[in-house]
Phi, psi and omega in degrees: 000144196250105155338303198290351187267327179279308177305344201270334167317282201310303182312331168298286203271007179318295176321327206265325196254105148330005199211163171292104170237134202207151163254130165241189201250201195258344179256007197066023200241146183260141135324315214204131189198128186319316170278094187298298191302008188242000191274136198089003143311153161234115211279319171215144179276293205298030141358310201265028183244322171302295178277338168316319168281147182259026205181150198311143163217144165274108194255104166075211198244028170220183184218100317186135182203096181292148154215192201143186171264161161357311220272298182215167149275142208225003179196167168236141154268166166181156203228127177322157200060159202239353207261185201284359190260323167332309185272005177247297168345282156333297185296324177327286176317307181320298181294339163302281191319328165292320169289308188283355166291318188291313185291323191288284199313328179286331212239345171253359228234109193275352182276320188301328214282285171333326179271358181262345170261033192214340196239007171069019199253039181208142190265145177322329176291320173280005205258336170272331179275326151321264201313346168269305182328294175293358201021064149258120165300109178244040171216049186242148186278147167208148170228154179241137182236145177303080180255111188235158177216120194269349156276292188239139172221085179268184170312316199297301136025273161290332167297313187283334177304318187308294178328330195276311247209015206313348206257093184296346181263004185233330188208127204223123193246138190256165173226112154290307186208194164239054189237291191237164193239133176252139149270113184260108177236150182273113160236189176268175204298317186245064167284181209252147168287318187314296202301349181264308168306350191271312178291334190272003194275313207271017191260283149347302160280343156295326168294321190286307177273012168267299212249353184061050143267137171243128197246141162277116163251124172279176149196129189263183169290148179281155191200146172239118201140160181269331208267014160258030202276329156296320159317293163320319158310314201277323186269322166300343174284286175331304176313304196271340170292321193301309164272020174269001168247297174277336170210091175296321168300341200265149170255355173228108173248088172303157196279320202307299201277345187303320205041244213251027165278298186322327191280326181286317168342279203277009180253154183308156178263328161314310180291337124003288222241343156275346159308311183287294163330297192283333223258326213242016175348296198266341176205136171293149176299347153277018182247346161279160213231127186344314191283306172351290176301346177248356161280345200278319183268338173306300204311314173292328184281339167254055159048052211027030193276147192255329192284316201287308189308325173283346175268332170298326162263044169035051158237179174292162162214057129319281161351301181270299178337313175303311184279351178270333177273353171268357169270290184336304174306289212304298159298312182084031181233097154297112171294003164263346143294152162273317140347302191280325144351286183302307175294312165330287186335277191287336147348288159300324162279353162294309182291349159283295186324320176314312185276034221201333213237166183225135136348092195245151155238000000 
């Protein structure tokens, strides 16, 4: 906050207010003061009595009115005198001072600036010129994640992600909603998706042992330029919807890594659910039966191998041949092609989304 915007206010109401008026700081030492020569006094030690109060108090011979943002008070105006006009002087100034704080803090302000640029609310044209205003660097690579708490997202929440991240001119943590919290972090150009999961891991377990929160990280691509910075917001909003469907288990879901569930996502659930239709003609995918389906998905994680799967579900493997020709019948898609393979595959992930999704025409 610029000390010189509370002086040219004070110089202002100098006139208007008959008495010695001023603002100090949290240390007590005046900022800003009708009486040039008092500035860098320290008007009071009794600070925490001053700031403490929502409301005028006589502290010594003047009488004291805090402000500040919403969180705390960070300054008082006061006014010579202890008497009742004293405290309506006061409250006046207060509400000046307070207002024009708030406006200088909206209009200066790079976390106000980030969120508006990440949230689409700043037109594209303005987003360089804020930014030169602001001498923000805007062609440093940056990403953004995505932090959401599906219980609780209270202050202790933005304080401890903040505590991570203390360097304001570079990493800027956001309150979207009261769920999720954005990180705009400065990395390097070719950082690694692993070295961005690792950060959101040590994010994520820092909530869990400070606060026993359990937390979800989206994380989008990194980009460089300020106006692709909404992109990246978008592919981390993607990532946890996506992955509240296709990897209910996982708590860090990179943009990167989605593969080819982002694509299933974003198609209509009719086109969807007539897809499942042409693909299962002779027997629907509800005829298969829990063990089946969990033979199915072995078979995909060991790369259709028949021998490595048979050995991972301890059966024969005789056994699993039986059971692929008995998928085969049932479906007419032998899992032991790869054609036939691929589509089982995004099948099952269409029919999660389906279920995850309601059916709209």
């Amino acid at each position: 906050m610029s000390n010189r915007l509370f002086q040219s206010i004070i110089h202002q109401l100098r006139d208007a207010v008959d008495r010695t008026v001023g603002v100090i700081d949290e240390t007590g030492s005046i900022v800003s003061c009708s009486e040039l020569g008092k500035i860098g006094e320290l008007v009071s030690d009794s600070t925490t009595v001053i700031f403490e109060s929502s409301e005028s108090v006589c502290v010594g011979s003047y009488t004291f009115h805090s402000f500040g943002s919403h969180i705390h008070a960070e300054y008082a105006v006061f006014v010579d005198g202890t008497d009742d006009l004293a405290a309506r002087y006061a409250d006046i100034c207060c509400v000046a001072l307070s207002n024009i704080k708030q406006y200088y803090d909206e209009k200066y302000d790079r976390s106000n600036f980030i969120k508006d640029v990440i949230l689409d609310n700043i037109l594209p044209g303005d987003i360089y010129l804020k930014a030169r205003e602001l001498h923000f660097n805007s062609e440093v690579a940056r990403v953004v994640l995505l932090i959401r708490m599906p219980e609780n997202n209270d202050a202790s929440v933005f304080d401890t992600i903040q505590s991570l991240f203390p360097d304001k001119t570079k990493d800027f943590v956001i309150n979207i909603n009261e769920m999720d919290i954005a990180l705009v972090k400065e990395v390097k150009p070719n950082i690694d998706t692993r070295d961005l999961e690792k950060l959101a891991h040590s994010i994520a377990d820092s909530l869990s042992t400070e606060l026993y929160a359990h937390a979800l990280v989206g994380i989008g691509t990194t980009v460089t330029g300020i106006h692709e910075l909404a992109l990246s917001f978008k592919e981390a909003q993607v990532s946890l919807e996506v992955g509240k469907v296709f990897d209910t288990e996982k708590r860090i879901i990179s943009y990167d890594n989605l593969g080819i569930a982002r694509l299933i996502y974003q198609l209509p659930t009719t086109l969807c659910d007539m897809f499942l239709r042409e693909v299962f003609k002779r027997g629907s995918i509800e005829s298969l039966d829990h063990e089946t389906l969990f033979t199915i998905q072995k078979f995909f994680e060991n790369n259709l191998n028949v021998s490595e799967t048979s050995r991972k579900l301890f059966v024969h493997r005789n056994t699993l041949v039986y059971r692929l020709e008995k998928i085969k019948k049932i479906t007419g898609l032998d899992l032991r092609e790869f054609d036939d393979a691929i589509v089982f595959k995004v099948a099952l992930m269409v029919k999660k989304y389906l279920d995850a999704k309601p059916i709209k025409y």
